[in-house]
DRENROLUM-275227 format. One record per residue (C-alpha): x, y, z. Coordinates in nm, 3 decimals, padded with zeros to 5 digits, always signed. Last residue first. Layout:
BEGIN
@u: X, v: Y, w: Z
...
END
This chain:
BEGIN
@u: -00.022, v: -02.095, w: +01.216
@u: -00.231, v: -02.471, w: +01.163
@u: -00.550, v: -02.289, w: +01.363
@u: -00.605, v: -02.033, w: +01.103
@u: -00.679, v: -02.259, w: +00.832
@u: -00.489, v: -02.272, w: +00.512
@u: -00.664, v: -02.271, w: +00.175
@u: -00.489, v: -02.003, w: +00.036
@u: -00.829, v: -01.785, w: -00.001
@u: -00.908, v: -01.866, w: +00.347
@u: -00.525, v: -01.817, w: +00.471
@u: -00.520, v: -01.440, w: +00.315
@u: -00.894, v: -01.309, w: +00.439
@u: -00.800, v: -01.458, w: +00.814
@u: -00.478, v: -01.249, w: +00.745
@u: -00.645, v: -00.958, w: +00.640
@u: -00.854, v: -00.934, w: +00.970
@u: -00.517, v: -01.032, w: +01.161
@u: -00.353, v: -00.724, w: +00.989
@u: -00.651, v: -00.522, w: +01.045
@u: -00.685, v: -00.565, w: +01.382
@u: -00.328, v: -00.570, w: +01.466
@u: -00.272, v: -00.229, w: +01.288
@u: -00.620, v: -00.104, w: +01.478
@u: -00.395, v: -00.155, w: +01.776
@u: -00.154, v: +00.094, w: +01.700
@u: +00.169, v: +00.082, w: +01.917
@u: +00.124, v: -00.333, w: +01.796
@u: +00.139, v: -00.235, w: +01.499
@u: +00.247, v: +00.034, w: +01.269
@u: +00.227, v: -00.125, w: +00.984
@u: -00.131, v: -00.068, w: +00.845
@u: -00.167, v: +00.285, w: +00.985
@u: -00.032, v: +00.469, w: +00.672
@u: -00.324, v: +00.647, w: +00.613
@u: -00.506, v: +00.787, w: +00.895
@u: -00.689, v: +00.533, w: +01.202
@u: -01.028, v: +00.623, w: +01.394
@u: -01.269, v: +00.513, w: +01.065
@u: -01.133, v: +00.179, w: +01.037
@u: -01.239, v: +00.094, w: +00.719
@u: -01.369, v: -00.229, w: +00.561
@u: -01.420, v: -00.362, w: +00.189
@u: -01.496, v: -00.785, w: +00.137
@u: -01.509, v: -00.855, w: -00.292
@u: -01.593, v: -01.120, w: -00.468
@u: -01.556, v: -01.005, w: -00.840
@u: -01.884, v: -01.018, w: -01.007
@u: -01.803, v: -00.631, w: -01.230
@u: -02.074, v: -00.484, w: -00.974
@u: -01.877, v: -00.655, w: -00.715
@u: -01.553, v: -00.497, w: -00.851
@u: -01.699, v: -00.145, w: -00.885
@u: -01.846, v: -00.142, w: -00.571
@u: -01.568, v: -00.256, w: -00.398
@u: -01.363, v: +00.032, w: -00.577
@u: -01.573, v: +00.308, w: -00.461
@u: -01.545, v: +00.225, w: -00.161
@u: -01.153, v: +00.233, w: -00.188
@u: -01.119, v: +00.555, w: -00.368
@u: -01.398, v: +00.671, w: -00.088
@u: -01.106, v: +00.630, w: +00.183
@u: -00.791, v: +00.763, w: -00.021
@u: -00.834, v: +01.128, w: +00.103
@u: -00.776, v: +00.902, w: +00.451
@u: -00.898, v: +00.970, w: +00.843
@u: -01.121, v: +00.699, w: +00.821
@u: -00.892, v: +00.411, w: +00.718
@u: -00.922, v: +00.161, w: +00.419
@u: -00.868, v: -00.190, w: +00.390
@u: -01.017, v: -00.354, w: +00.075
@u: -00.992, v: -00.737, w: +00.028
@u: -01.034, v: -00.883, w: -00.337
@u: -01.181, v: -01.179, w: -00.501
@u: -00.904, v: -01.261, w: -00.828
@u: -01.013, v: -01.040, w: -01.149
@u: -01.245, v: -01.175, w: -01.406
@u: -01.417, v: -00.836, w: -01.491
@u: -01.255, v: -00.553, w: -01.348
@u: -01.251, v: -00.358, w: -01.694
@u: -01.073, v: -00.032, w: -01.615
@u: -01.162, v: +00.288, w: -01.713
@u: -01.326, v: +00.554, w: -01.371
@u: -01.305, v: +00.290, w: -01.064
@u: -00.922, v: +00.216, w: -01.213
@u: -00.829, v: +00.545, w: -01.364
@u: -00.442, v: +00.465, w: -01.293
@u: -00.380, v: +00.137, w: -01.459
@u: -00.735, v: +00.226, w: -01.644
@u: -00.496, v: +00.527, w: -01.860
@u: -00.696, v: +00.839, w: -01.815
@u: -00.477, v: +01.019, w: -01.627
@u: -00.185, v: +00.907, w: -01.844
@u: -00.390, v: +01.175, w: -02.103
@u: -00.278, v: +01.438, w: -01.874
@u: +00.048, v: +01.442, w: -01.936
@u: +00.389, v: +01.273, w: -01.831
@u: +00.281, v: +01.132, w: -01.537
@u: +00.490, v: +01.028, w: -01.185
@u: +00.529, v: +01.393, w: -01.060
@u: +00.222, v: +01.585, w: -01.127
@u: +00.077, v: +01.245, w: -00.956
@u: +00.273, v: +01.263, w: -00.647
@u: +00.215, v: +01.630, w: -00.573
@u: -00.172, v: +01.589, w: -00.676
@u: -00.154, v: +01.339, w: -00.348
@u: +00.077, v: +01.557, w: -00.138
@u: -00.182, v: +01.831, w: -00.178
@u: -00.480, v: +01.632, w: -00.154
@u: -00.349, v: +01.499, w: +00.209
@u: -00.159, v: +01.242, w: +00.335
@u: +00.087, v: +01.213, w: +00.657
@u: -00.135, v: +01.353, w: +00.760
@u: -00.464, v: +01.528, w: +00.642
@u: -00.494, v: +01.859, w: +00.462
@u: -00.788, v: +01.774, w: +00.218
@u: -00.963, v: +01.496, w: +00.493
@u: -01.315, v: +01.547, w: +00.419
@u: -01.294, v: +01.675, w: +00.061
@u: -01.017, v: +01.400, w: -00.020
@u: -01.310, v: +01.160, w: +00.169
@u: -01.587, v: +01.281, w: +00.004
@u: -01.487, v: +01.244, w: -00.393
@u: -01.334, v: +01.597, w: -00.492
@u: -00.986, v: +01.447, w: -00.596
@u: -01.091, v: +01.203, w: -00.906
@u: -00.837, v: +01.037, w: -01.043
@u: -00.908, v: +00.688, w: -00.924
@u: -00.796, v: +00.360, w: -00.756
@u: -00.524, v: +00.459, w: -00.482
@u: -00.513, v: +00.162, w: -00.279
@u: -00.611, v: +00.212, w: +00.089
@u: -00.476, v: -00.164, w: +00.168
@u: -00.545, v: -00.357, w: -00.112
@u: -00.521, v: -00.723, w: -00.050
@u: -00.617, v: -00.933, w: -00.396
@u: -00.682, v: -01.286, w: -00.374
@u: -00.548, v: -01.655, w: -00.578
@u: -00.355, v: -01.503, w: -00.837
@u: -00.442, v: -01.620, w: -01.209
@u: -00.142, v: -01.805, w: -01.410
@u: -00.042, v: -01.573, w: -01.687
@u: -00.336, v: -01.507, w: -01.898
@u: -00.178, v: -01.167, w: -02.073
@u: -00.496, v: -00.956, w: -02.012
@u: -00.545, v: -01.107, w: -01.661
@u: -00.204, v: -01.110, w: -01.548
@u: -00.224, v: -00.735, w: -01.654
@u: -00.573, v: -00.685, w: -01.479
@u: -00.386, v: -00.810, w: -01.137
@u: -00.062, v: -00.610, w: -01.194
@u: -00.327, v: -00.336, w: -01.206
@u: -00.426, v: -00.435, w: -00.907
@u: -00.150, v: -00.485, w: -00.715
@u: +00.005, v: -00.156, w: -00.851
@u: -00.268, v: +00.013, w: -00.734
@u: -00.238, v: -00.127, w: -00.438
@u: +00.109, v: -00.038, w: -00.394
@u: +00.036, v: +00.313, w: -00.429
@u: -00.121, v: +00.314, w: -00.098
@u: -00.077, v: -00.047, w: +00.028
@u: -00.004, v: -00.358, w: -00.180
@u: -00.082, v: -00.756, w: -00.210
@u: -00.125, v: -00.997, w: -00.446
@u: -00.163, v: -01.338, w: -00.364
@u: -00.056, v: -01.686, w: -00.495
@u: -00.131, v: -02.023, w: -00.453
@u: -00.045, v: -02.202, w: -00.747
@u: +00.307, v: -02.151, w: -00.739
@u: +00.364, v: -02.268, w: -00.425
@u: +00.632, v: -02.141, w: -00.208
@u: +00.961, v: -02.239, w: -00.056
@u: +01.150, v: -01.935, w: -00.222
@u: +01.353, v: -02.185, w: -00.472
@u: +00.980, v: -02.316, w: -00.584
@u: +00.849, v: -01.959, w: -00.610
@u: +01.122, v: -01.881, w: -00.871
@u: +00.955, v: -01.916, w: -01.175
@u: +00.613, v: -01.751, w: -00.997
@u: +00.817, v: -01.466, w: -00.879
@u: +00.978, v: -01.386, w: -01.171
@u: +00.596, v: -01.305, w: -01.347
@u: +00.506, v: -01.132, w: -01.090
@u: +00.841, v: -00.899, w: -01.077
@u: +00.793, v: -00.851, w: -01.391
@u: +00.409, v: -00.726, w: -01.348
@u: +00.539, v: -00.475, w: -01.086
@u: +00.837, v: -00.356, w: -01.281
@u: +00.539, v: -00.257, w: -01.572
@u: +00.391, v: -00.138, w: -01.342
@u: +00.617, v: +00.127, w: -01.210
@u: +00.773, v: +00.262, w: -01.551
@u: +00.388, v: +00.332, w: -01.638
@u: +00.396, v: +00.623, w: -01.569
@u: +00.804, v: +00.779, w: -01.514
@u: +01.104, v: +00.710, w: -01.440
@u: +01.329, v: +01.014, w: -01.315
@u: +00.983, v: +01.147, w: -01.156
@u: +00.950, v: +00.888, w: -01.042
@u: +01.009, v: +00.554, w: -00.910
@u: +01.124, v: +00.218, w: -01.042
@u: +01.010, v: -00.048, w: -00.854
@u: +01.054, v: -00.237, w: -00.541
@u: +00.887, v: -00.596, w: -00.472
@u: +00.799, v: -00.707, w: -00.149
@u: +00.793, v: -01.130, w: -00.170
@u: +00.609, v: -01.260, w: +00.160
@u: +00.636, v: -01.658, w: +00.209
@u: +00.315, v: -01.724, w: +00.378
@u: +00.246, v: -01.802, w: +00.749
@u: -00.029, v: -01.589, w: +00.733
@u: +00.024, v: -01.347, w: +01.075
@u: +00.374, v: -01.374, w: +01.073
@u: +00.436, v: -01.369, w: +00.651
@u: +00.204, v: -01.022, w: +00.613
@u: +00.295, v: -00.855, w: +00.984
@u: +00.675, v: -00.902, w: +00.802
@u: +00.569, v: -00.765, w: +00.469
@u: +00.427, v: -00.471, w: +00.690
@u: +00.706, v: -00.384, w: +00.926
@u: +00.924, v: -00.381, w: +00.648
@u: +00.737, v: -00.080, w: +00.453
@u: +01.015, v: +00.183, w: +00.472
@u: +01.253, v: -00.055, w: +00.428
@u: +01.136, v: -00.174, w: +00.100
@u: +01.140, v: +00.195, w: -00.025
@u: +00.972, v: +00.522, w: +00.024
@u: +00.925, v: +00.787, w: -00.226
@u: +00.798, v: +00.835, w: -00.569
@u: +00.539, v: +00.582, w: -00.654
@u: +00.336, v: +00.737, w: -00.447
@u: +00.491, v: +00.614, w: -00.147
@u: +00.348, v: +00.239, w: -00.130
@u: +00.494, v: -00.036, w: -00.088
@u: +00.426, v: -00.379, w: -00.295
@u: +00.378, v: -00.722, w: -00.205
@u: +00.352, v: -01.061, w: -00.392
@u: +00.240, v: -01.294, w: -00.136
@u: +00.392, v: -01.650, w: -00.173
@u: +00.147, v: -02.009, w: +00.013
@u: +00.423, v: -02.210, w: +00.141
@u: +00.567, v: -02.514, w: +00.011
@u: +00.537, v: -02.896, w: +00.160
@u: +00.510, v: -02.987, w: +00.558
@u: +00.536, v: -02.680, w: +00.785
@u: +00.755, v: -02.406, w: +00.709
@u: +00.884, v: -02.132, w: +00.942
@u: +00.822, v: -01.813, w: +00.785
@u: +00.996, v: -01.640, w: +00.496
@u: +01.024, v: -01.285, w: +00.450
@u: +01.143, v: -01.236, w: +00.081
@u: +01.340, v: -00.868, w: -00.022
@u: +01.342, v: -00.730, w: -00.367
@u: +01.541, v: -00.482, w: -00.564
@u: +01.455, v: -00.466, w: -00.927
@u: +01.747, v: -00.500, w: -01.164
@u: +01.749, v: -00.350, w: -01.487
@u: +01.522, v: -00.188, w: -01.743
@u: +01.531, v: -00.552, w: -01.916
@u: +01.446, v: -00.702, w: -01.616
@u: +01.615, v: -00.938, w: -01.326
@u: +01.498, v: -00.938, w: -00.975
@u: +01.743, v: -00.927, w: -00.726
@u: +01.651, v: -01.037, w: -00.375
@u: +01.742, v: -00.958, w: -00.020
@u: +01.688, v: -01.249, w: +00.219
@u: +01.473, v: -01.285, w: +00.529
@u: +01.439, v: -01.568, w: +00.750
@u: +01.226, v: -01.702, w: +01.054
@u: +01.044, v: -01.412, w: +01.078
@u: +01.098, v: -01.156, w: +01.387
@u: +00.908, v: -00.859, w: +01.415
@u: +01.120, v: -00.571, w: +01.421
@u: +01.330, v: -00.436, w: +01.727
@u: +01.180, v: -00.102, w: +01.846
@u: +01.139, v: -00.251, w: +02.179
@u: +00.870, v: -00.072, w: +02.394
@u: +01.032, v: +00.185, w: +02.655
@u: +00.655, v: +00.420, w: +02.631
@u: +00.902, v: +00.674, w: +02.431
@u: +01.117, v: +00.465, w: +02.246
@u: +00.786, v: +00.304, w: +02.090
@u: +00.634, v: +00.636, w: +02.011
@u: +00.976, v: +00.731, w: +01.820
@u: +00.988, v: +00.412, w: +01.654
@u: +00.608, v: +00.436, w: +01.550
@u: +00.732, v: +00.783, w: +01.388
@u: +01.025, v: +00.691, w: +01.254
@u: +00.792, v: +00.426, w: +01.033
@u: +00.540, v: +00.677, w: +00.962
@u: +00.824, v: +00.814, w: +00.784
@u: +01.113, v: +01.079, w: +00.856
@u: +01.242, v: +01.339, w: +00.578
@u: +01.495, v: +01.206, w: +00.313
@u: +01.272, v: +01.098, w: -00.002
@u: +01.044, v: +01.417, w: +00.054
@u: +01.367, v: +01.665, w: +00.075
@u: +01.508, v: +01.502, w: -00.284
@u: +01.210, v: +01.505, w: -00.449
@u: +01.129, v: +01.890, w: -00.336
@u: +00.907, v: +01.985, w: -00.041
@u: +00.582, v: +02.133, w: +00.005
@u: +00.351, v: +01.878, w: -00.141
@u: +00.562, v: +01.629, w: +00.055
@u: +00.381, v: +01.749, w: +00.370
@u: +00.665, v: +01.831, w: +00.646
@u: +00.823, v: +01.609, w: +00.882
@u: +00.977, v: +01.757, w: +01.167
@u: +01.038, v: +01.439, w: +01.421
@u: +00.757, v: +01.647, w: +01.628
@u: +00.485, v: +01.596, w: +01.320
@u: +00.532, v: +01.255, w: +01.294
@u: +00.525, v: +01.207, w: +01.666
@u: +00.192, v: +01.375, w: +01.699
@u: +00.090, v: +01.125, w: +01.416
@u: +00.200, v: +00.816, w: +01.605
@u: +00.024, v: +00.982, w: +01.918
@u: -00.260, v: +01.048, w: +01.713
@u: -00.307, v: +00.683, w: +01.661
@u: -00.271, v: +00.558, w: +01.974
@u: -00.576, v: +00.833, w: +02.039
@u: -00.833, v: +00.768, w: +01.809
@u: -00.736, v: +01.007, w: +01.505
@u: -00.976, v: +01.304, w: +01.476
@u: -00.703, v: +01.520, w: +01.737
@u: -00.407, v: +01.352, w: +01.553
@u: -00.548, v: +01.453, w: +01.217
@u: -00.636, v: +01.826, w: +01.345
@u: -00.313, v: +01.850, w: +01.492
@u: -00.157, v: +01.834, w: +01.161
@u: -00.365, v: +02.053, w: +00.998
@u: -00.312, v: +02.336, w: +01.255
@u: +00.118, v: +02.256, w: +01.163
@u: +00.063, v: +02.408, w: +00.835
@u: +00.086, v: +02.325, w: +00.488
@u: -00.196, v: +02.105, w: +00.467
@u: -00.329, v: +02.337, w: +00.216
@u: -00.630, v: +02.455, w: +00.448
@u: -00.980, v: +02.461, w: +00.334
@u: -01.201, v: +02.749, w: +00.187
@u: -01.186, v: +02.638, w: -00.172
@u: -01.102, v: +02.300, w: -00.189
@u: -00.685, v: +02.309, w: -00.307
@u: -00.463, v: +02.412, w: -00.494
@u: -00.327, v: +02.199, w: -00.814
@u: -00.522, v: +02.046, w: -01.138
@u: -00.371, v: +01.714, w: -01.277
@u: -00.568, v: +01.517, w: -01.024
@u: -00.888, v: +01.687, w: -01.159
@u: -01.147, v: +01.433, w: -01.287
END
């Protein structure tokens, strides 16, 4: 376990350089280089070598798309859903931010997706990750609820999830004023996010609040180990590489011992016994890759249903960035057919 080292494999790049860069769009198939390729031409620089402040400001995957889009004279307006409202969420560290994407209805409440971004729990924010929550109510016809939370450094482990578990516990009280059912729940997340989802998931457990129906973990960061084959495969890839991820980490814990905490340590410490059946979606070109492989085995081992697929041609980040990407629209229909099973909804009533 080493996230709390820094450098990097011996022999390999840091990321630092623009080499790296084109090595991830040359791997990636080729829609998604050119999303990469425009990453790296809007000037965006791995977070490892930036401050806070520089990280939180510099263009997204989300630019990037945009960019591609403007280029081929494809609309850059976001996917419509019927109605979206910005959200308060009361704690006792103050508000949470929150925004709901809410379908058209059909007869009675919707099924309600918890979400979370991802950014390691330092950057990014619920704009950042729109395009996914809205994929996530289009393609399910669910009522989508993407939670913020408070980021580091100036909040640190576990400030995050414990916001995340608030915000599940709000959303079930107010699921009938969102349109949604109570009982038919998800929890959903990408990157950091899915960590959050899942711990969120072992806290409902622990405190038996009413169990979620599924798990979506979209190339959820489950362990502290940073020489598993995919951070050794891909240590300088964009927009993430070992750097960036030992960047986030030296910035959201406090010491060491956090590292061992199961929130973080999932594969490594946690108990993943009774948790809801889960989807994994991973992408080749991804430190983050064997995290998730790791993690179906651990939750089928622990009798959790569990379904775990990569697409090796696409890099972190992909998930949102349909239609320029069409592995985005695979996976986000994949997920969906994943969603409406577990919610009890078939495919043909969307």
């Amino acid at each position: 376990m080493d996230l709390a080292g820094t450098g990097t494999v011996a022999g390999a790049s840091s990321g630092a350089g623009r080499p790296a860069a084109l090595l991830s769009a040359n791997k990636a198939d080729q829609p998604m280089g050119s999303v990469v390729q425009a990453l790296i031409d809007l000037g965006a620089k791995p977070v490892s070598t930036l401050t806070v402040e520089q990280a939180r400001r510099q263009p997204s995957m989300a630019d990037a798309v945009r960019r591609v889009q403007a280029q081929q004279g494809v609309p850059t307006t976001p996917r419509p859903v019927a109605r979206v409202q910005d959200l308060s969420i009361p704690s006792r560290n103050g508000p949470i931010p929150a925004r709901a994407y809410i379908p058209e209805g059909g007869r009675g409440p919707l099924p309600l997706i918890v979400y979370w971004h991802g950014g390691g729990w330092v950057i990014a924010d619920l704009d950042t990750y729109d395009a996914s929550a809205r994929a996530l109510a289009a393609e399910t016809g669910a009522v989508v609820l993407s939670c913020h939370y408070r980021q580091a450094p100036e909040h640190k482990f576990p400030a995050a999830h414990d916001d995340a578990l608030v915000a599940y516990a709000w959303a079930l009280g107010a699921a009938q004023r969102l349109g949604a059912d109570r009982r038919r729940v998800a929890l959903a997340g990408e990157s950091a996010g899915g960590n959050l989802a899942i711990a969120t998931a072992m806290g409902i457990r622990d405190q038996r609040l009413p169990k979620p129906a599924h798990m979506l973990l979209v190339y959820p960061v489950a362990g502290t180990d940073t020489r598993t084959p995919s951070y050794l495969e891909n240590t300088a890839a964009v927009p993430l590489g070992r750097d960036d991820m030992l960047w986030f980490v030296d910035k959201v814990t406090r010491s060491p011992l956090d590292l061992q905490d199961p929130r973080l340590d999932v594969v490594g410490k946690a108990d993943l016994r009774g948790l809801p059946p889960a989807t994994i979606i991973n992408a080749g070109i991804d430190p983050l890759r064997s995290d998730g492989e790791m993690l179906a085995q651990k939750l089928q081992a622990a009798g959790v249903p569990v379904v775990q697929r990569t697409w090796p041609g696409a890099t972190h980040e992909f998930f949102g960035l349909a239609p320029t990407v069409p592995d985005a629209t695979e996976a986000q229909r994949f997920t969906a057919m994943r969603l409406r099973d577990a919610f009890g909804v078939p495919m043909a009533s969307l």
